[in-house]
DODOTOR-960027 format. One record per residue: residue in three letters; x, y, z of N, C-alpha, C in turn. Coordinates in steps of 0.02 Angstrom, whole numbers, plus 50000, padded with zeros to 5 digits. Example, Ala and Ser with C-alpha at 12.3 -4.5 7.8 and 13.67 -1.06 7.14 Angstrom:
BEGIN
ALA506604971650390506154977550390506604983550390/SER506424988850354506844994750357506455000250394/
***
This chain:
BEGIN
UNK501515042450058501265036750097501445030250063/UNK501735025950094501745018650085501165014850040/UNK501355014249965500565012349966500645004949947/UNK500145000649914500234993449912500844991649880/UNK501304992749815501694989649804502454990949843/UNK502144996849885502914996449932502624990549994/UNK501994991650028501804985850079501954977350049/UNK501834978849984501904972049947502594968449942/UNK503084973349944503654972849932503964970650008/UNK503854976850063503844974650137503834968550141/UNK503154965350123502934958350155503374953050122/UNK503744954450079504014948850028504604949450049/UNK504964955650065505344953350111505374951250185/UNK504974952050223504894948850294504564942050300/UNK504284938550234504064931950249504354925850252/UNK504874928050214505534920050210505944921650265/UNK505824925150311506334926450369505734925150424/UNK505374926450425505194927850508504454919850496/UNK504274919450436503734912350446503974905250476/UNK503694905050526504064896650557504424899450596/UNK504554905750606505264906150654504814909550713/UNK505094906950777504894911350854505114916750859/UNK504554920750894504514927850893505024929250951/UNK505464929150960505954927651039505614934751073/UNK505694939751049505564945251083505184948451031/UNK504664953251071504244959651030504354963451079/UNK504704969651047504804976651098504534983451072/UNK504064986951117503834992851122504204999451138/UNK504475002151096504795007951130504485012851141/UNK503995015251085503525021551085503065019851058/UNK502295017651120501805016851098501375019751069/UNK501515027751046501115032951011501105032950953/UNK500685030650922500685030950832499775031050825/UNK499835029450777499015033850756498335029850826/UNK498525024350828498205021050902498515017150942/UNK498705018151014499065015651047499395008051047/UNK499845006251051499885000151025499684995151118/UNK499454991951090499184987151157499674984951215/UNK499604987751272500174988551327500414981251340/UNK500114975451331500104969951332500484964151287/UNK500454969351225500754965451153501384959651143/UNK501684963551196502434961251199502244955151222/UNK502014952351275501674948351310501314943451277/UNK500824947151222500544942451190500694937451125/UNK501344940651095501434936451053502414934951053/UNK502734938451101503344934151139503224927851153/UNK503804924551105504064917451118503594912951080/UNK503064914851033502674914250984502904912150926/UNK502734906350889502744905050800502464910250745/UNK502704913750726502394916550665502234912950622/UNK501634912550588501164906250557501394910350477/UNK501304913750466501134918250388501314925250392/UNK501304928950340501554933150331501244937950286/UNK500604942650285499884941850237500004949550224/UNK499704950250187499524956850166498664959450156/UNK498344965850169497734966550148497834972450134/UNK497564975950070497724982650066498454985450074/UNK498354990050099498994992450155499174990250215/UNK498944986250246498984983550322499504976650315/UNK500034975650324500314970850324500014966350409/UNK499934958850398499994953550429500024949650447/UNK500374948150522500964944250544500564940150569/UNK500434935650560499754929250591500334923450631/UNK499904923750684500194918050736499504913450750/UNK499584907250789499194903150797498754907350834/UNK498724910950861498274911650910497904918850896/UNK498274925150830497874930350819498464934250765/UNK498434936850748498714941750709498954948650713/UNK499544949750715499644957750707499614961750627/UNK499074965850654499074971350598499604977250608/UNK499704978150558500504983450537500314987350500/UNK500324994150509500224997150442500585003550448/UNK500935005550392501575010050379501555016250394/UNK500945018150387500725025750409500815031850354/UNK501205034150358501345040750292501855039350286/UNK502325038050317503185039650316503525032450340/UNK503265027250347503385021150393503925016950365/UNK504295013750370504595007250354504665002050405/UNK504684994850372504774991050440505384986850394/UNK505994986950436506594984250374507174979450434/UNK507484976650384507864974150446508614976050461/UNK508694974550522509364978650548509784972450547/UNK510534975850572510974969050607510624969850703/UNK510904965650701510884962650774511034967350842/UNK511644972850820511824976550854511804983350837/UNK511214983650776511164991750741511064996150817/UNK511135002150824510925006650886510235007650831/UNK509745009650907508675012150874509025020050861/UNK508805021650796508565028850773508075032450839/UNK507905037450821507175041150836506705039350789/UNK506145037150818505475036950786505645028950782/UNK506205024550799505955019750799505625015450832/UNK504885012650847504225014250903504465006650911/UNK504595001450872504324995050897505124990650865/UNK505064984750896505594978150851505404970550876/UNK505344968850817505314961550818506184957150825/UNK506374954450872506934949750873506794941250870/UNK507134938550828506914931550812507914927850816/UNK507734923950799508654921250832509164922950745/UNK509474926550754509644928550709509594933550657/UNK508794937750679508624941350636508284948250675/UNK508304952750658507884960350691507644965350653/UNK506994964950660506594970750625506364976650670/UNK506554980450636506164987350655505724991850619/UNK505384992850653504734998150631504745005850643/UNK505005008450585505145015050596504615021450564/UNK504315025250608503935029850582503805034850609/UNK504115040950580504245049350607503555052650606/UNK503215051350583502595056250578502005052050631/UNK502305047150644501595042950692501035042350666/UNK500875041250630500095039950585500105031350572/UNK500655026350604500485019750564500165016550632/UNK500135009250623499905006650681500224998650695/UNK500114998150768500254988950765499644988250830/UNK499324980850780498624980450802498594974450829/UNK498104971050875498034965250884497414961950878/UNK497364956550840496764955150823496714946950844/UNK496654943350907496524937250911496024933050875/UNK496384927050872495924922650853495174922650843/UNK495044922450940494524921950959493994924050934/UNK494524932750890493614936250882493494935750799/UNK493684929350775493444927650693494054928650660/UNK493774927750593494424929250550494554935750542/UNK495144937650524495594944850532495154949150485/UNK494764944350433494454949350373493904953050395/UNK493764949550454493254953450465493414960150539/UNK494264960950546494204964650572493964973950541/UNK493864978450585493504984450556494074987950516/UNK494464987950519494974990250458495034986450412/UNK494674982050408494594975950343494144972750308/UNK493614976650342493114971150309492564976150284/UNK492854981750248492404984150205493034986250148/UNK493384984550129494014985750099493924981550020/UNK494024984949972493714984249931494024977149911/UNK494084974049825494424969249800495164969349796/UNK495474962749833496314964349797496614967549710/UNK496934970249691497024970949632497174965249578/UNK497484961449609497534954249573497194947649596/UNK496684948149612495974944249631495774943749568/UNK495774936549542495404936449496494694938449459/UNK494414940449532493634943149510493724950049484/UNK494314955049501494404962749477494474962249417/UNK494034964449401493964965449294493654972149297/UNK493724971349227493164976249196492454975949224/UNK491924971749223491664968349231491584973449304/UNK491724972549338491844973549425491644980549435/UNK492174984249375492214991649389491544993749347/UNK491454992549316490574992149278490154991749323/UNK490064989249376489704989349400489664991149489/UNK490164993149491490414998749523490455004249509/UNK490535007849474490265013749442489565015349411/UNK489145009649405488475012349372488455016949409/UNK488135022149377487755028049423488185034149455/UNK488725033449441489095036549504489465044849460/UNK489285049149506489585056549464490105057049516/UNK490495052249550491195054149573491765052849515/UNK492085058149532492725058849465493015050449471/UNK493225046949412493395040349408494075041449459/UNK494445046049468495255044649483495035044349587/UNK494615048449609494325048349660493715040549678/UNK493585039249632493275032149648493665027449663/UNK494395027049628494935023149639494905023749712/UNK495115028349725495445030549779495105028049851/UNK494585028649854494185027649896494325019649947/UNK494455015549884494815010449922493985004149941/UNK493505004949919493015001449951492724997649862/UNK493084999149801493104994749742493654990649740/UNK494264995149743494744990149731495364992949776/UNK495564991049830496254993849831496774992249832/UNK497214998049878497874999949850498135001549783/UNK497455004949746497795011049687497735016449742/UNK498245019549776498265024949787498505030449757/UNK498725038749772498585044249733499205042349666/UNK499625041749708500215038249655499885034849580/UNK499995027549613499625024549546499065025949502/UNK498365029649526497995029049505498185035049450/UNK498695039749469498795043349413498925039549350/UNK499605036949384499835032649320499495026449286/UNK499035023449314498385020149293498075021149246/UNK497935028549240497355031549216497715033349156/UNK498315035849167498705040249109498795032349073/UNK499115027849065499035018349039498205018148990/UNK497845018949042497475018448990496695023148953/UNK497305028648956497115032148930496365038648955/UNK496245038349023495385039549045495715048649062/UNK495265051949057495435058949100495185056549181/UNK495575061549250495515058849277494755061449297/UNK494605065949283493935070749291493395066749271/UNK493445063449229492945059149216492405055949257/UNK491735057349263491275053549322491385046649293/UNK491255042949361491475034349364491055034049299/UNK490265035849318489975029649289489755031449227/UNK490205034349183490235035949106490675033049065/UNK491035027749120491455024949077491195018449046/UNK491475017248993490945011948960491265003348998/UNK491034999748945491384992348975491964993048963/UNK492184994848907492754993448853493214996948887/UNK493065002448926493715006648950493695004149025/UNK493155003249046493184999449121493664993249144/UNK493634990049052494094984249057494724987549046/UNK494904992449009495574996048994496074996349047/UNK495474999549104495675002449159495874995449231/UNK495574990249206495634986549247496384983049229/UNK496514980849183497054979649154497654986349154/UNK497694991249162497974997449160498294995349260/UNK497494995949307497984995749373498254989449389/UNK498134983449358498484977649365499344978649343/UNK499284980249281500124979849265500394989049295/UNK500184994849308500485000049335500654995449419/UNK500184993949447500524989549521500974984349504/UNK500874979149455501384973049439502084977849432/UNK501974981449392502774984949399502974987549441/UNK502564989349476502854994049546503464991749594/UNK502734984149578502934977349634503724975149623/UNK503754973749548504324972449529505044976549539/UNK505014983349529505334987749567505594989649610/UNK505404985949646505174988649736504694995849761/UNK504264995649731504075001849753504245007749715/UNK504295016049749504235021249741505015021849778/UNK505055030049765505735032749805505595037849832/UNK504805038549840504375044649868504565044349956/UNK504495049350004504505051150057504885047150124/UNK505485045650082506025043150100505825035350108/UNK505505032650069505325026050077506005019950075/UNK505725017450101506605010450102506145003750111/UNK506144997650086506054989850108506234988850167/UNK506284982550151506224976550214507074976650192/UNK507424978250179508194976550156508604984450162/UNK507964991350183508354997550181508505000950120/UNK508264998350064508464999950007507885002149978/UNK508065008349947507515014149916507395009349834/UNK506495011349840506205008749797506455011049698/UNK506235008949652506525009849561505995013349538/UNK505285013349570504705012349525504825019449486/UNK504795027149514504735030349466505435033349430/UNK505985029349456506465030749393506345025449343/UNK506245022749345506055016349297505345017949248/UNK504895020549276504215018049253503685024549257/UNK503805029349317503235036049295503175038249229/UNK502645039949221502415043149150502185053649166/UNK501855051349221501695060049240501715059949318/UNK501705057849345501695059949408502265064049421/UNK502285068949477502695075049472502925076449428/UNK502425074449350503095079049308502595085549263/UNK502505087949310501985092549294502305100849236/UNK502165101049189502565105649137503025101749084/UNK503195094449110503645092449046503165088449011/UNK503655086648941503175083548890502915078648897/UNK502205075048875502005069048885502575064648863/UNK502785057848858503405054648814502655049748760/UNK502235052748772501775050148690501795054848639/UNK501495060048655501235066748645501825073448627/UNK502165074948685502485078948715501995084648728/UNK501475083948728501035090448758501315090748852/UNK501185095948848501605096848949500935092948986/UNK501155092549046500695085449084500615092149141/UNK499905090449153499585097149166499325092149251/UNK499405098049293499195095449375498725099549398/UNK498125096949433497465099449466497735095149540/UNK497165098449564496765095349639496085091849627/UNK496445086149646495325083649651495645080849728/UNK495055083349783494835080649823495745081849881/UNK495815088149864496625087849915497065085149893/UNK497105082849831497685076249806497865080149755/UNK498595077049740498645080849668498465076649619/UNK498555076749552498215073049497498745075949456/UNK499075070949415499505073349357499225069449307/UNK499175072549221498885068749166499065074649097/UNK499145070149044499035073148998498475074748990/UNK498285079748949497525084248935497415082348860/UNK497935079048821497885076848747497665067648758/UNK498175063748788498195058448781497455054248829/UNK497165056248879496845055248928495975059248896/UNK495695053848880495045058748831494605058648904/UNK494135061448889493405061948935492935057348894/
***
């Protein structure tokens, strides 16, 4: 799945192209993806200014004067840009055309979405896919501090509290491995045994595992590609354990050992990663 530093990456490339510029055309080809996309859409934001270019979580959006489209990648999604006269793949559901430029939104498994959220009904944060969504990762308020007290109390495994997405997100299963393995936590660990000192570890751990991601472009997981078509660096560049389940830690060299918590896989050293 697409997780924030590939959406992050998405949005950075679609914002110096499509902000300020008219939406000349929005076209629907296949409105079936995880919720119908609004029969109307085309309608509603054709011939439109794109105001911004935002990100929340995973949901990329496209804010116009008058409401916002939510985007979001789904499992398998990209939204990248074509030439002018590319022929549509299969699975490609939707395209934005602007004078000179064409995006498409491509996604085989149908699980992403394009949403509409007007003006009228408040700010976008408070739409329901957003407004219980935890802290950005680089929000200055996400500290140690944060996760302290978000975890008081809590006997959910720390790598599954990540996850959850209602403290902090976009550490998804990806990162939060490599998060955890940074600074050092097992992932089994209940949240709220972690002290300050490692709470801060850990907060600083998913700041720079996503800063690099970001920098990268992303992952090269499940055929992922940008806003440019081009497959993401992050884990030739930068994994530590993820899928590398049997080879040596590169601290340690003890083999990096893989469980299930919660349907997910979990990769970690069993030496370097204390409880």
């Amino acid at each position: 799945m697409p997780e924030l530093p590939e959406v992050e990456t998405t949005r950075r490339g679609i914002a110096p192209i499509m902000t300020d510029q008219v939406l000349e055309t929005f076209l629907v080809h296949d409105s079936r993806m995880r919720w119908p996309v609004p029969d109307d859409l085309s309608a509603t934001v054709g011939g439109h200014v794109v105001r911004d270019c935002g990100r929340r979580g995973k949901y990329l959006l496209i804010g116009f004067d008058h409401g916002t489209q939510i985007v979001h990648l789904g499992m398998s999604g990209s939204l990248r840009r074509v030439s002018m006269d590319e022929p549509r793949r299969k699975h490609d559901h939707a395209e934005w055309i602007f004078r000179g430029a064409r995006f498409l939104l491509h996604d085989p498994r149908r699980f992403g979405a394009i949403l509409w959220h007007p003006a009228g009904a408040g700010p976008i944060g408070g739409h329901p896919l957003l407004a219980r969504l935890g802290l950005e990762p680089f929000d200055p308020a996400f500290d140690g501090e944060h996760l302290a007290r978000a975890f008081a109390g809590r006997q959910l495994p720390v790598k599954q509290a990540l996850l959850a997405g209602t403290i902090v997100v976009g550490v998804g299963n990806i990162y939060a491995s490599e998060a955890l393995f940074r600074a050092g936590i097992d992932p089994r660990l209940p949240a709220g045994r972690l002290s300050r000192r490692r709470c801060a570890m850990l907060a600083e751990s998913v700041k720079e595992t996503l800063g690099r991601a970001i920098e990268s472009g992303g992952s090269t997981l499940r055929d992922y590609v940008n806003a440019t078509g081009t497959p993401g660096a992050y884990f030739t560049l930068h994994a530590a354990v993820y899928e590398k389940a049997g080879l040596p830690c590169g601290r340690c060299a003890t083999p990096i050992r893989r469980i299930v918590q919660g349907q997910r896989a979990t990769y970690f050293c069993p030496r370097c990663q204390r409880r």
